[in-house]
C-alpha positions, 0 to 999 in steps of 0.5 A, a space after each residue: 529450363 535450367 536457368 529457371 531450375 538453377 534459379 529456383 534453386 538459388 531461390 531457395 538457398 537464400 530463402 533457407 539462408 533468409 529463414 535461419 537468420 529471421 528463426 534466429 531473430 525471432 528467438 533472441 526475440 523470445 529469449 529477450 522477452 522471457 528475460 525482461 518478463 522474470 526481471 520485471 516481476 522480481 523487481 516488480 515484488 521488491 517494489 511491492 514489498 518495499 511499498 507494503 512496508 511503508 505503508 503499513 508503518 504509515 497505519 501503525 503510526 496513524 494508529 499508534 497515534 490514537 491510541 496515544 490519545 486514548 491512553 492519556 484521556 483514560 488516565 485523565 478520566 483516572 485522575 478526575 472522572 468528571 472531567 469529561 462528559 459521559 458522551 465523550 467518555 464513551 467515544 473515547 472508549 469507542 476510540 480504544 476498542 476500535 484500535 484494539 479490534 483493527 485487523 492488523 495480522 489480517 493484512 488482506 481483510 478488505 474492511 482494515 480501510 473502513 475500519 480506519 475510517 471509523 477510527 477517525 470519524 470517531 476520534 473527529 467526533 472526541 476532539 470537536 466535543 472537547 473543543 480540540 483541534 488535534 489532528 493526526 500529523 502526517 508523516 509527508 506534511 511537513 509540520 511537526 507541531 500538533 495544534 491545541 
């Protein structure tokens, strides 16, 4: 019996030996993932913000684009109001009041997409009546040249 007590006991020991370096592990482990979880979200927002900002450039300069545009026929219109049709004149007006009502400061309307689809479907319906082909170039496209 007391080999099997004496043996219980060193049992134990290494069992309390075992269980102190598993607990330790374990909260290195926990310490570890605390500290890989807080340094991917904040690199996980500098990396959203920098994408933000891209992107918005990217809008801004799509829009800016346009009302470019718009800004040179008005003063067209300006110089010979029969240059163009009626049709075309209003698109164009259409064009400049749907840049002007694009919510910019409202970054989280989910309609700011649909509303730059319009815009383009708009200023698609322009250029194809003037007989145009002007498309808005594309910062990544590579070509720098707009078409006539």
């Amino acid at each position: 019996m007391e080999i099997s007590g004496g043996r219980g006991g060193d049992g134990d020991e290494l069992g309390d030996i075992f269980g102190s370096t598993l607990s330790l592990e374990e909260a290195h482990k926990e310490e570890g993932y605390r500290q890989g979880f807080d340094d991917g979200v904040a690199a996980g927002r500098e990396e959203a913000e920098q994408l933000g900002i891209k992107h918005g450039f990217a809008i801004g300069e799509e829009l800016g684009f346009y009302r470019g545009c718009v800004h040179i026929w008005e003063a067209a219109i300006g110089i010979d109001p029969s240059a163009f049709t009626v049709r075309v004149r209003r698109g164009i007006r259409q064009i400049g009041e749907l840049v002007e009502g694009y919510p910019m400061l409202d970054p989280e309307n989910e309609s700011t997409q649909d509303a730059l689809e319009a815009i383009r479907l708009r200023f698609r319906a322009v250029t194809a009546s003037l007989s145009l082909r002007l498309d808005f170039p594309k910062s990544g496209d590579g070509s720098k040249a707009t078409e006539f």
